[in-house]
NUKOL-109112 format. One record per residue (C-alpha): residue in one letter; x, y, z; chain. Coordinates in pm, 1 decimal, padded with zeros to 6 digits, always signed. Layout:
BEGIN
{pt A,{X,Y,Z},A}
...
***
This chain:
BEGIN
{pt X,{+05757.9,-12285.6,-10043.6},A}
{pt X,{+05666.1,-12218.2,-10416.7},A}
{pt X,{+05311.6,-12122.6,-10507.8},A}
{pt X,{+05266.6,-12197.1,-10865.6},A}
{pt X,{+05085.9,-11870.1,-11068.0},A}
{pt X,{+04915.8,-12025.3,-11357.5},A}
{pt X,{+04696.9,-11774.7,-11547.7},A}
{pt X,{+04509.9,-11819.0,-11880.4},A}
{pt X,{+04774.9,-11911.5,-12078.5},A}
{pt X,{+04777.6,-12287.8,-11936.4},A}
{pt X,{+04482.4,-12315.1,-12162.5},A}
{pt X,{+04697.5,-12443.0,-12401.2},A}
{pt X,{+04798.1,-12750.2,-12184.9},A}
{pt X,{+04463.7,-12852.9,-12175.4},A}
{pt X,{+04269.8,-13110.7,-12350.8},A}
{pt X,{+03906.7,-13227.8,-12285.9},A}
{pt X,{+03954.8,-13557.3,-12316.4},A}
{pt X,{+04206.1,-13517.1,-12039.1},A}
{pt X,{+04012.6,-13347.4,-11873.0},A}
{pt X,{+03704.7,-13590.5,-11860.5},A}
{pt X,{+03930.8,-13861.1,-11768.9},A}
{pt X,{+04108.4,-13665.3,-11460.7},A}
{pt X,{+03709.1,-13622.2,-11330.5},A}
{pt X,{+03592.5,-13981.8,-11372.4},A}
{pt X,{+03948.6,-14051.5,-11158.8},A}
{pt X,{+03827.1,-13778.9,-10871.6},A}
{pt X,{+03522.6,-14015.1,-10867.2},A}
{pt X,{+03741.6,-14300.0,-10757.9},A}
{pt X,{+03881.5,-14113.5,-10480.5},A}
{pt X,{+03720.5,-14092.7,-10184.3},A}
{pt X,{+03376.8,-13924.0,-10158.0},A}
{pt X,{+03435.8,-13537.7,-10156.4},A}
{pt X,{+03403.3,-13329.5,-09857.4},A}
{pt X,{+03181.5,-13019.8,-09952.8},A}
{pt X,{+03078.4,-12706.9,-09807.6},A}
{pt X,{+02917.5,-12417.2,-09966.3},A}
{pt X,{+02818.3,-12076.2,-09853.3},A}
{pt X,{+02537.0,-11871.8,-10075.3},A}
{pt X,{+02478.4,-11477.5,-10028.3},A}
{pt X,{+02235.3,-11316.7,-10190.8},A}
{pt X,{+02148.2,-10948.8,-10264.1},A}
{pt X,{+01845.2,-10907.3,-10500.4},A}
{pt X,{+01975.2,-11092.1,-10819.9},A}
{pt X,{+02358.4,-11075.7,-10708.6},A}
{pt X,{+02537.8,-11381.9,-10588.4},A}
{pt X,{+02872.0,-11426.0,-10324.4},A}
{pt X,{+02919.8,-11783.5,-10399.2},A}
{pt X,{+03173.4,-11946.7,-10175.2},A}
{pt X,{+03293.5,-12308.4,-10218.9},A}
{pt X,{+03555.3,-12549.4,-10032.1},A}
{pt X,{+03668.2,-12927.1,-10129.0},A}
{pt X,{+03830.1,-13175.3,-09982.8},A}
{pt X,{+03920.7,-13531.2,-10140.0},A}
{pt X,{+04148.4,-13735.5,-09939.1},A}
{pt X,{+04435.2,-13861.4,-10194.5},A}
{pt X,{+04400.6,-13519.7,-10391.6},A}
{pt X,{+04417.7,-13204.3,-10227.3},A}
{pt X,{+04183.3,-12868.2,-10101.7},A}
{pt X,{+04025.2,-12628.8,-10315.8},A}
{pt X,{+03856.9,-12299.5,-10184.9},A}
{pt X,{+03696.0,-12115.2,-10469.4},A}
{pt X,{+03489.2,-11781.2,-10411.1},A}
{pt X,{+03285.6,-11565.8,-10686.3},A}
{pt X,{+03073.5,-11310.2,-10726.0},A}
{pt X,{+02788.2,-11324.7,-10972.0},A}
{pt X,{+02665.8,-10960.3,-11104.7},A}
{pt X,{+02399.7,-11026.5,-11393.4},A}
{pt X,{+02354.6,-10645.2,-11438.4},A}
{pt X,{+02754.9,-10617.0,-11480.5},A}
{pt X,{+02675.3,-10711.1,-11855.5},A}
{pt X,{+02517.7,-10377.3,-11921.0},A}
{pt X,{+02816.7,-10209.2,-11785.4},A}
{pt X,{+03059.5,-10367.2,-11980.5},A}
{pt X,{+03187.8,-10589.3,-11717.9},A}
{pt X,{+03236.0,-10921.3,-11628.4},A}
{pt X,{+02889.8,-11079.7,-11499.5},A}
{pt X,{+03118.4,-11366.5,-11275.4},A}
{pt X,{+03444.9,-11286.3,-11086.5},A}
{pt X,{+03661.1,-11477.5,-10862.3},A}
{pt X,{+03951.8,-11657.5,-10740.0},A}
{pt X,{+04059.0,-12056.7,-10699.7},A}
{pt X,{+04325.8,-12186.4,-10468.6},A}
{pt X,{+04466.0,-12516.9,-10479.3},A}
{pt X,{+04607.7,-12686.0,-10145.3},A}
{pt X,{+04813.5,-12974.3,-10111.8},A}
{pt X,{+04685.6,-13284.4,-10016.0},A}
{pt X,{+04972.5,-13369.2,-09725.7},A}
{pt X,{+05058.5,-13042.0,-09534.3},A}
{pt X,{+04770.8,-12852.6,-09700.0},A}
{pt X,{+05014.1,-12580.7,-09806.2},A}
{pt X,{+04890.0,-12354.8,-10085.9},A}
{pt X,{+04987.0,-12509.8,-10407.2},A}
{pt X,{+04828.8,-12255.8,-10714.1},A}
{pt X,{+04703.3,-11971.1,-10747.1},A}
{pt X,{+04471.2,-12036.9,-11047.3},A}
{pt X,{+04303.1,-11824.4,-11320.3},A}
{pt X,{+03959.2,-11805.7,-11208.8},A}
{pt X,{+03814.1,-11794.2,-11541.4},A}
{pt X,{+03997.4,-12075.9,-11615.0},A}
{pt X,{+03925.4,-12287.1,-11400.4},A}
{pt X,{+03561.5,-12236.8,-11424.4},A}
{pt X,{+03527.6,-12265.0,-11815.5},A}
{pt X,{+03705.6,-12589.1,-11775.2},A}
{pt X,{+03524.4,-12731.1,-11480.6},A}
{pt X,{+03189.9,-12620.0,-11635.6},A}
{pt X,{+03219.1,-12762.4,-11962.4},A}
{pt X,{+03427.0,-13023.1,-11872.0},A}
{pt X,{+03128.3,-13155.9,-11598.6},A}
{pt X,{+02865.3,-13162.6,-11884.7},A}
{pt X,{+03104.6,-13317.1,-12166.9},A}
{pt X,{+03130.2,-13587.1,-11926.2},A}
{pt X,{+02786.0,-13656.4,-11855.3},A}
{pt X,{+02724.0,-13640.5,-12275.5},A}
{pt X,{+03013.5,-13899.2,-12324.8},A}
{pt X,{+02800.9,-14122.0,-12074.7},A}
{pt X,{+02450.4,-14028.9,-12114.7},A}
{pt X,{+02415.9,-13868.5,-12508.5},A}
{pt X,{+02424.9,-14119.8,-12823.8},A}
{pt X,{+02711.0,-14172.0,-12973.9},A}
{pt X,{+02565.8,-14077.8,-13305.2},A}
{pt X,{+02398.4,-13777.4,-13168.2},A}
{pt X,{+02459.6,-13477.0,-13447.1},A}
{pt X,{+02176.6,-13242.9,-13378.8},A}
{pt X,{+02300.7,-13043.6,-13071.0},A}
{pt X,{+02081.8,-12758.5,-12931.5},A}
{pt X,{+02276.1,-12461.2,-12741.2},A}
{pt X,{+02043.7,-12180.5,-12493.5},A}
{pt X,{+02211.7,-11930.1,-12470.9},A}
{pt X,{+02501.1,-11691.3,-12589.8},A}
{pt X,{+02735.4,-11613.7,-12362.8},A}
{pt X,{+03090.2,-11749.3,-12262.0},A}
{pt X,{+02960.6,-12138.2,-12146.4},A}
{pt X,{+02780.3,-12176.5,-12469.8},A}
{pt X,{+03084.8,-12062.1,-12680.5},A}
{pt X,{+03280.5,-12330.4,-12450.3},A}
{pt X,{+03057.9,-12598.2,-12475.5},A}
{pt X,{+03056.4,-12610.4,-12789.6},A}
{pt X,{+03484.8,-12672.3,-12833.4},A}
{pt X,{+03375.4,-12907.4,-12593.3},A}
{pt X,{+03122.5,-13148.1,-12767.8},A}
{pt X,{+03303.7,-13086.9,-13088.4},A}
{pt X,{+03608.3,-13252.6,-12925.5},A}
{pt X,{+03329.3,-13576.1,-12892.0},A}
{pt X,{+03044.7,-13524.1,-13173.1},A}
{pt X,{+03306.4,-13494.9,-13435.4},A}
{pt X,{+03028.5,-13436.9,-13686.7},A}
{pt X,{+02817.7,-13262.1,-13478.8},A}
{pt X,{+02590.5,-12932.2,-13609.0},A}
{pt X,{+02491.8,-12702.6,-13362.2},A}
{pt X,{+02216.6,-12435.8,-13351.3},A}
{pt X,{+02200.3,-12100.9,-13100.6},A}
{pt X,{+01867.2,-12008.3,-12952.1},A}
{pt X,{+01918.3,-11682.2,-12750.3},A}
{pt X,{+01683.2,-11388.7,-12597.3},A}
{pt X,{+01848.8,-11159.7,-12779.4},A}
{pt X,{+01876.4,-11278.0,-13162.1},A}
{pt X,{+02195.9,-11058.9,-13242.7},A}
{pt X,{+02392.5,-11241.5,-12985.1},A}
{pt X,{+02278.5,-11574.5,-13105.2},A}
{pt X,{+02366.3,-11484.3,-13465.5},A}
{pt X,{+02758.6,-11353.4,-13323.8},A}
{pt X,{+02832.2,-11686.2,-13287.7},A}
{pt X,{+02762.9,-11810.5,-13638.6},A}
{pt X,{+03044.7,-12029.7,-13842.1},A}
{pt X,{+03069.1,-12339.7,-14068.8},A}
{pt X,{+02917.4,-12568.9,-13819.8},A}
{pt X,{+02722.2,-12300.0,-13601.0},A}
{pt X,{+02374.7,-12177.1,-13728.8},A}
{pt X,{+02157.9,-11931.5,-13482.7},A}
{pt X,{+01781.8,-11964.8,-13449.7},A}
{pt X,{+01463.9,-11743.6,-13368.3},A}
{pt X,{+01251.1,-12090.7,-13355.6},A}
{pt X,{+01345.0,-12293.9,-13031.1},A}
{pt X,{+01061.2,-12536.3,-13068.2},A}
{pt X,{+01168.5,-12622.6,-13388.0},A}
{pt X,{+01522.1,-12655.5,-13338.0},A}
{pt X,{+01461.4,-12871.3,-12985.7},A}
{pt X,{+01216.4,-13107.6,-13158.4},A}
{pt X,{+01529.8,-13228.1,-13412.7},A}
{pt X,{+01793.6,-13191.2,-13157.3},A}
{pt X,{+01969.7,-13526.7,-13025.4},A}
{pt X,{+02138.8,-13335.1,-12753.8},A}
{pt X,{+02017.6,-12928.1,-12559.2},A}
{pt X,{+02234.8,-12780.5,-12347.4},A}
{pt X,{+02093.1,-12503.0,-12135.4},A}
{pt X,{+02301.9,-12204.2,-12007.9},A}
{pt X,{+02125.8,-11919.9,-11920.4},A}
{pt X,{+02031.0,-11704.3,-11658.4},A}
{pt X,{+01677.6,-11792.6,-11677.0},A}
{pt X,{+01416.1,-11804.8,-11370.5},A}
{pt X,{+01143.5,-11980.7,-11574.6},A}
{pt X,{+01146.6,-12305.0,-11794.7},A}
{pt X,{+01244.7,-12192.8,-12168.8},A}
{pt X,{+01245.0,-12541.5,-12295.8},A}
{pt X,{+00920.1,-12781.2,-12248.5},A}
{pt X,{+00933.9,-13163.5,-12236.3},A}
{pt X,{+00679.9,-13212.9,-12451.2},A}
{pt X,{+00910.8,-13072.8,-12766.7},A}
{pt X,{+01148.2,-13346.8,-12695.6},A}
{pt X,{+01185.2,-13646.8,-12900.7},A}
{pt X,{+01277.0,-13999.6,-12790.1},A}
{pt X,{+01701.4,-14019.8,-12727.6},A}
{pt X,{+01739.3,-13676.0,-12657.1},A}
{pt X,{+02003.6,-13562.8,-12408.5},A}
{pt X,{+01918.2,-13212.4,-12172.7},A}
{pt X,{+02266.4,-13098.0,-12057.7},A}
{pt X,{+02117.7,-12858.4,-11798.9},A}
{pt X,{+02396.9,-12567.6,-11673.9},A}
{pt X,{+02189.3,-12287.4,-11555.3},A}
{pt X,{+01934.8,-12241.8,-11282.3},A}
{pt X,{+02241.5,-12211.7,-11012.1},A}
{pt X,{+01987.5,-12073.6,-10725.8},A}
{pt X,{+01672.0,-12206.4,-10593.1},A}
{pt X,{+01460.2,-11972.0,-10771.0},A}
{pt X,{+01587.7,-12034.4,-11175.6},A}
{pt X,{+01425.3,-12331.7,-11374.6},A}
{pt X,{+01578.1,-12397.0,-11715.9},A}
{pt X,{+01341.6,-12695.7,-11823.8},A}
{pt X,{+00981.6,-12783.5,-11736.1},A}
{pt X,{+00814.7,-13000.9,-11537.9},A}
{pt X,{+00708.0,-13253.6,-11787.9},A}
{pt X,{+01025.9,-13254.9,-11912.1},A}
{pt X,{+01142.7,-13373.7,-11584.1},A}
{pt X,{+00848.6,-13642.1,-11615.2},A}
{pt X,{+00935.4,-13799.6,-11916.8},A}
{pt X,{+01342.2,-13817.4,-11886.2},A}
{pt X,{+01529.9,-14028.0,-11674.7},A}
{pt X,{+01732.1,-13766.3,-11385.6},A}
{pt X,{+02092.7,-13805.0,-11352.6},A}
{pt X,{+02334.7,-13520.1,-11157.0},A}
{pt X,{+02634.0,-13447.2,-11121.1},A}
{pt X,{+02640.6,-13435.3,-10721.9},A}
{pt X,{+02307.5,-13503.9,-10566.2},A}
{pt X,{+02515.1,-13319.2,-10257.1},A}
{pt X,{+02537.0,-13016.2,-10461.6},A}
{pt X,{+02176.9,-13005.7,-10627.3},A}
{pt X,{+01913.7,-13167.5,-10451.3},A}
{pt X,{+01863.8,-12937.7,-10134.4},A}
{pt X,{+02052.8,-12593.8,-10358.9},A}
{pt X,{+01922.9,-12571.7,-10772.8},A}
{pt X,{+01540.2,-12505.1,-10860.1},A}
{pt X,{+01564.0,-12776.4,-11130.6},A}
{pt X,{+01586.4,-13037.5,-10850.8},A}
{pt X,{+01438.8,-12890.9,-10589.2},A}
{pt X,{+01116.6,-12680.9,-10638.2},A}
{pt X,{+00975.4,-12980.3,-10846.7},A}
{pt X,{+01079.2,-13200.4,-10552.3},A}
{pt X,{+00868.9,-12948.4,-10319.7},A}
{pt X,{+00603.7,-12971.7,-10495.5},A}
{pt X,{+00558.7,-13333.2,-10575.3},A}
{pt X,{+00672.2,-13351.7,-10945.2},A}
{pt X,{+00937.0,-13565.5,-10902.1},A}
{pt X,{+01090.1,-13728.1,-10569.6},A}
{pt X,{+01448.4,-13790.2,-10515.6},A}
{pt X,{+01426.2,-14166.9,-10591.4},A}
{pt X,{+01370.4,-14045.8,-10918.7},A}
{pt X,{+01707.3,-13921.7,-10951.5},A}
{pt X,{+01892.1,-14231.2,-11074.7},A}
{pt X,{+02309.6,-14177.5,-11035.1},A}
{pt X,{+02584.8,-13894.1,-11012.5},A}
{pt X,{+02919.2,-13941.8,-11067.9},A}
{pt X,{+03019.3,-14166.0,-10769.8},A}
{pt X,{+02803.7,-14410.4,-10945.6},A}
{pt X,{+02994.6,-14467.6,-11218.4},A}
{pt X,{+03159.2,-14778.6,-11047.8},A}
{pt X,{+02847.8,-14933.7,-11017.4},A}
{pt X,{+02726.4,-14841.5,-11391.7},A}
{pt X,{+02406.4,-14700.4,-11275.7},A}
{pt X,{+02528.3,-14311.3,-11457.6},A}
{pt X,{+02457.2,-14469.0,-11805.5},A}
{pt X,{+02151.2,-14449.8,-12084.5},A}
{pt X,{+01927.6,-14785.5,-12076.8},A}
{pt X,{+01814.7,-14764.5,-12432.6},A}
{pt X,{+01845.9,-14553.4,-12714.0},A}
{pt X,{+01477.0,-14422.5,-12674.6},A}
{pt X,{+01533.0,-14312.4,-12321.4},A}
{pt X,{+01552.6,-13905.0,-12258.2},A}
{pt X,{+01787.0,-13835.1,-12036.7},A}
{pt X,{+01863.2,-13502.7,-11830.3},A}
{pt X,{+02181.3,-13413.9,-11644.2},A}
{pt X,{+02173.3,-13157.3,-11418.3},A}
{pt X,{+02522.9,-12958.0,-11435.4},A}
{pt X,{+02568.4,-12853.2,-10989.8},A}
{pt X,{+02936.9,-12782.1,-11059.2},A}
{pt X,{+03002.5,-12841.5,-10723.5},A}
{pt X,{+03374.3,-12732.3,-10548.5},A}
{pt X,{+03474.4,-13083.4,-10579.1},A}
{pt X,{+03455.4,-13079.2,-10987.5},A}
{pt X,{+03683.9,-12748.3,-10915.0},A}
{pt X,{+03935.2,-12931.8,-10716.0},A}
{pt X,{+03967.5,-13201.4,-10977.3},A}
{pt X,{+03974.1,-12973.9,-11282.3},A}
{pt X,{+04221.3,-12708.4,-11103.8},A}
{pt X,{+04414.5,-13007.0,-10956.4},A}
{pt X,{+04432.8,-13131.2,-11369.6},A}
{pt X,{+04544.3,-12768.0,-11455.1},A}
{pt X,{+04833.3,-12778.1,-11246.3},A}
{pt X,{+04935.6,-13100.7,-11337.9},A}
{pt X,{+04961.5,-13004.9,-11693.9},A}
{pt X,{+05125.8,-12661.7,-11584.0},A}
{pt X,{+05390.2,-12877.4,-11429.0},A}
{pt X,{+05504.6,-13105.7,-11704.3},A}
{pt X,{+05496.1,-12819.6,-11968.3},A}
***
């Protein structure tokens, strides 16, 4: 048996096109199988999740999340991703965690912007400053080809870091939300740092944070005025405060969430006008993980 090591360096293999395609054909598969296990201690995180799709293969993929790693120097997420076959379920890959998860991440939200943002959208938002904001930003310019794109963070400095021809930092989120045609969210946040009522008509919210049931990224009249879409409503309804505190208290029900992926077939996950605000809530449940890691190895393979 031969277990296939493939570390960072795949990376180059990759495309994001590719990738959005190999997720739209997981979608087509049978209906994942998904179970989750969440550990908390104070703000720290043991995140464990397992995938099966009949036609594709297994995934288990466990991480730790340590927000006050960052002050140490260290990594904030760690973990590991193991790919099984689909007949005899022996262990394909070993995968590069990091990998796998910038990929999947990025990937997830790239896709729901190629079906949900404008096509001529130019103005895109990013919150945040860490290592998904720097990603999704390779990964809309691989779309938006045009595309200008201003950094909110907390900390200014960090924002500014990631400055170049096409990347501008802010102090002013207001401002820079009420001109954006796309915001993508990815922080750490517990409370709402961007309000609906900044947003103007066609925006697109790419929503990545708020991965517990205590972080909000967005407000509740945000929420009001945009039409829902998720990713998994398996993996966000009942698990992410952006779905479900506003469902607890009333704000929203989950009628009001209108498709995830598996309704792509039916052409429900799609924009209705070019007026319409739309928010897509990023779960990144372990089946995205099983069809990005089962993409990676498919690339390592015909290298």
């Amino acid at each position: 048996m031969t277990i296939d090591i493939i570390g960072p360096e795949a990376e180059a293999l990759l495309s994001w096109d590719g990738l959005t395609t190999a997720i739209e054909a997981g979608h087509r598969l049978p209906r994942a199988e998904i179970a989750d296990i969440f550990l908390y201690r104070g703000k720290d995180t043991l995140l464990s999740r397992a995938a099966w799709i009949d036609g594709l293969g297994q995934l288990v993929k466990t991480c730790t999340i340590f927000p006050g790693n960052a002050e140490a120097g260290l990594p904030t997420i760690n973990g590991t991703v193991t790919l099984y076959a689909d007949q005899g379920g022996l262990p394909e890959a070993l995968i590069d965690f990091h990998l796998v998860t910038k990929w999947k991440t990025a990937g997830d939200s790239l896709l729901a912007a190629k079906r949900l943002a404008r096509r001529d959208s130019r103005e895109i938002v990013i919150v945040g400053a860490g290592n998904v904001s720097r990603a999704m930003i390779a990964a809309y310019s691989s779309l938006f080809h045009d595309a200008r794109f201003t950094v909110w963070n907390r900390s200014p400095d960090k924002a500014r870091a990631m400055e170049g021809p096409r990347v501008q930092a802010t102090e002013d989120l207001e401002a820079a939300v009420r001109k954006a045609d796309i915001v993508c969210t990815a922080t750490m946040s517990h409370d709402p740092v961007v309000k609906g009522a900044w947003l103007k008509p066609g925006t697109h919210l790419d929503l990545i944070g708020a991965f517990r049931p205590d972080m909000r990224e967005v407000d509740d009249e945000a929420l009001r005025r945009a039409t829902i879409f998720v990713d998994s409503r398996a993996t966000t309804i009942g698990h992410i405060g952006e779905i479900r505190d506003p469902i607890a208290r009333g704000v929203i029900s989950e009628a009001d969430i209108r498709a995830d992926y598996y309704d792509i077939r039916s052409g429900a996950h799609v924009r209705s006008s070019d007026d319409e605000i739309t928010i897509s809530k990023n779960g990144g449940g372990a089946h995205l993980d099983l069809m990005t890691a089962a993409y990676v190895a498919a690339m390592w393979r015909m290298r």
